[in-house]
N, C-alpha and C positions, 0 to 999 in steps of 0.2 A: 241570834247573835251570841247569848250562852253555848253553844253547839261549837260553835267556829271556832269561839275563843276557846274551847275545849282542846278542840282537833289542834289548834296549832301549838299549845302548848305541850299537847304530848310529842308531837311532832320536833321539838328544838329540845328535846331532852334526846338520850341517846340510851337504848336497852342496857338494862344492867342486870346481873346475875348476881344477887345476895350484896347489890351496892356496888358492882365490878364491871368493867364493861367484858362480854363475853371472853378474850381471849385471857386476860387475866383469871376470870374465875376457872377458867378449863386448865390454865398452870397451875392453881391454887391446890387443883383437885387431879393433878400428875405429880407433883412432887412428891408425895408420899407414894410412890409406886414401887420404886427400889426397896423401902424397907416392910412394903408386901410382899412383895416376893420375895425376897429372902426370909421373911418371916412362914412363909406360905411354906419354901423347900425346907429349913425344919423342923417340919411339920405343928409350925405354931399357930395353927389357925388365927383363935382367938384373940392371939397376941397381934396376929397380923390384921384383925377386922377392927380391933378396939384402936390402933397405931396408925390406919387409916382414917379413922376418925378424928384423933385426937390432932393429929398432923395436918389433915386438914384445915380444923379447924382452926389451929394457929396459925395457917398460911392466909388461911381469905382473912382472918384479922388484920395481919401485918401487910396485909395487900391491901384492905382495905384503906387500913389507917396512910399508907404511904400514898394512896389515889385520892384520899381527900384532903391532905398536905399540900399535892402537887396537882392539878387536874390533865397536866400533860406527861403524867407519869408512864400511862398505858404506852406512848407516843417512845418515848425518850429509854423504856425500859426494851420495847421488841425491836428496835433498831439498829441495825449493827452498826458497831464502833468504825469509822473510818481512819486511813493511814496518818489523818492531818488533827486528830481529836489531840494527841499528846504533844502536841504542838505549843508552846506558852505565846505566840506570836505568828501571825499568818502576814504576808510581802505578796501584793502583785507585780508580778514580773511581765508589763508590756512589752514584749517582743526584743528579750532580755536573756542570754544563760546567767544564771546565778553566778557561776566561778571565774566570767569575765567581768565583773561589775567591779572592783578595784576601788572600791568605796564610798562609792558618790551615793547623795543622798538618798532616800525612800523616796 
């Protein structure tokens, strides 16, 4: 019975990477890539391996801290914006053009 109840609770949690679910920790550990490579071409290695580090490490914090705020951060941070996001009000139009409607109720 201990066995089971094992299996299923690792089962209803979801893999995480240093507390991140994977695709955030593989952002966390790309955004410092630009100021590797630039630090790479010149010729600052050290500056570029220590700035990898350090970068990272601020990212998976601040990634962290924002996925344990919000648990559908992962969700709402990789999906792209749609045309109707900036929207302050959304209208269903049943079988309606908008610029012939001439006022009448929602």
């Amino acid at each position: 019975m201990k066995a089971s109840a094992a299996i299923l609770t690792s089962m209803q949690r979801p893999m995480t990477i240093f507390g991140l679910p994977p695709k955030l920790a593989g952002i966390a550990a790309g955004l410092p890539v630009p100021v590797f490579a630039v630090a790479s071409l010149l010729g600052q290695v050290m500056v570029a391996y220590v700035s990898w580090i350090v970068l990272t490490a601020i990212a998976l914090i601040w990634l962290w801290k924002r996925a344990r705020a919000d648990h559908h951060f992962e969700t709402l941070a990789l999906v792209p914006n749609r045309f109707w996001k900036g929207q302050k009000a959304r209208a269903l139009l049943a079988g309606g053009v908008p610029s012939k409607r001439r006022g009448r109720a929602r």
